[in-house]
C-alpha positions in Angstrom: 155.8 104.9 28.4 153.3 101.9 27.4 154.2 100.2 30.5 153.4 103.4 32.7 150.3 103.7 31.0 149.1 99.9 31.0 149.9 100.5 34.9 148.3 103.8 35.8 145.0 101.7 33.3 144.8 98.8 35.6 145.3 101.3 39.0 142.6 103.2 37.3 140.2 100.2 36.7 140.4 98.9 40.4 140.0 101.9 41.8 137.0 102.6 40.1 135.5 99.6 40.4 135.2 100.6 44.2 133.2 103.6 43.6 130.8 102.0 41.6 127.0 101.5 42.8 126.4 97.8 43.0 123.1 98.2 40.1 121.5 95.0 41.8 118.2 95.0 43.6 117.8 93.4 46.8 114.4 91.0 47.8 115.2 91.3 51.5 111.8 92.1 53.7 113.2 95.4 56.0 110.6 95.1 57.7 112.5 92.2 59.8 115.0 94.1 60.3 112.8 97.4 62.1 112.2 97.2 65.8 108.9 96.1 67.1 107.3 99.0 69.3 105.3 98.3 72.0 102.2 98.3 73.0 99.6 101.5 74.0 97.0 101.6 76.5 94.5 101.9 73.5 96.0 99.9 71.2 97.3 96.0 72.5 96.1 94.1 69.0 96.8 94.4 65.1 93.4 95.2 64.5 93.2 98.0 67.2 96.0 99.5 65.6 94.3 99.3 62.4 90.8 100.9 63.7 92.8 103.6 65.3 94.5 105.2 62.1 91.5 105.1 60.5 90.2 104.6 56.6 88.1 101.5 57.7 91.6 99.6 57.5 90.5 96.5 59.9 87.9 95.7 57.2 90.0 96.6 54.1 92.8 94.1 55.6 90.9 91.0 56.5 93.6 88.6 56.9 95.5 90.9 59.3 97.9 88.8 61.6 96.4 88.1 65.0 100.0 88.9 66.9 101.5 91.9 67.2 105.0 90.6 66.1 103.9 88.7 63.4 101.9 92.2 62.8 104.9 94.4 62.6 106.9 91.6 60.0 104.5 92.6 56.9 105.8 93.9 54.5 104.3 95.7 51.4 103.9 93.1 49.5 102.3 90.8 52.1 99.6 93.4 52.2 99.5 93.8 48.2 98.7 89.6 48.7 95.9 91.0 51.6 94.1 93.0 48.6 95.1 96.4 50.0 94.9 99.0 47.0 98.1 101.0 46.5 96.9 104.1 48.0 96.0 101.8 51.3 99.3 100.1 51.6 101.1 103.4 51.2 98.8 105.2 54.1 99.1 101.4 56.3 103.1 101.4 55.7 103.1 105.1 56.4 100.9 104.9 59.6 103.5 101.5 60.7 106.7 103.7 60.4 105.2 106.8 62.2 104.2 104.2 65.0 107.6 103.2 65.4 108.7 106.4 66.1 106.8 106.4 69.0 104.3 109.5 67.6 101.1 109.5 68.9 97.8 107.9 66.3 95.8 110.7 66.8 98.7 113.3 65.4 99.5 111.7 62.3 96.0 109.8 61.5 94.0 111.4 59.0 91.1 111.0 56.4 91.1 110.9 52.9 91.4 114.0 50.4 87.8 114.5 49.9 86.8 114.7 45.8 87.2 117.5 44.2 83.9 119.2 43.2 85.0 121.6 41.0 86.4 119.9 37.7 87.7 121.7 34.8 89.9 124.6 33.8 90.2 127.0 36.1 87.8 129.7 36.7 85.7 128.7 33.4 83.8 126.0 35.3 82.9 126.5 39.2 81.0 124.2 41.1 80.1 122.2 38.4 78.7 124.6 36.3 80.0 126.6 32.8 80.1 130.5 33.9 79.2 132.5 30.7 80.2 135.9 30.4 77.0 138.1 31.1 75.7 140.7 28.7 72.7 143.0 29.6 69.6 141.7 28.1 68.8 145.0 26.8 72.5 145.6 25.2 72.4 144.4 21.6 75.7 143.6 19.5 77.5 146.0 17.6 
């Protein structure tokens, strides 16, 4: 009985060492490993690219690679080392991938959310100001 147990234990340990998620974290740049799409008409450089999706990107990313291979092979982090702000990396990254796909720039390029002018809760405050409940001036309280 032990001995059927200390086997089916050990059968159980290797098998479920097999199913188990390897909890490590990998430092490999993907973008290597994504394929290089060509060139447009419109857009032959990095910094076309850039002025064509918008957000004043080719003066945001000054030290933009001057090939388009070399281009492609950023990753996140090279452009976090650029001085891109998080929002600008995401929207750059995004912009990259949707590229790829072969998408057009003009049906995916977009501008910012523009602020929001009306802050506060709800219905209480509208554009900018505190709406008060209104009495008639010649109503008095009871």
């Amino acid at each position: 009985m032990f001995g059927l147990l200390a086997s089916s234990s050990r059968s159980f340990h290797h098998c479920s060492a097999t199913f188990l998620p390897a909890l490590t974290r990998s430092f490999v740049n993907r973008a290597l490993t994504k394929p290089i799409p060509p060139t447009n008409e419109t857009i032959t450089t990095p910094n076309d690219f850039l002025k064509s999706i918008g957000r004043s990107m080719e003066t945001k990313m000054t030290s933009a690679p001057e090939s388009w291979d070399d281009f492609w092979r950023t990753s996140g982090l090279d452009l976090r080392k650029a001085g891109l702000s998080v929002r600008d990396r995401r929207y750059t990254l995004w912009c990259m991938s949707k590229f790829r796909r072969g998408i057009a720039v003009g049906e995916f390029a977009h501008e910012p959310k523009p602020q929001k002018t009306v802050r506060g809760w709800g219905p209480s405050v509208q554009n900018g100001k505190r709406i008060r409940s209104k009495r008639p001036k010649n109503e008095k309280r009871k």
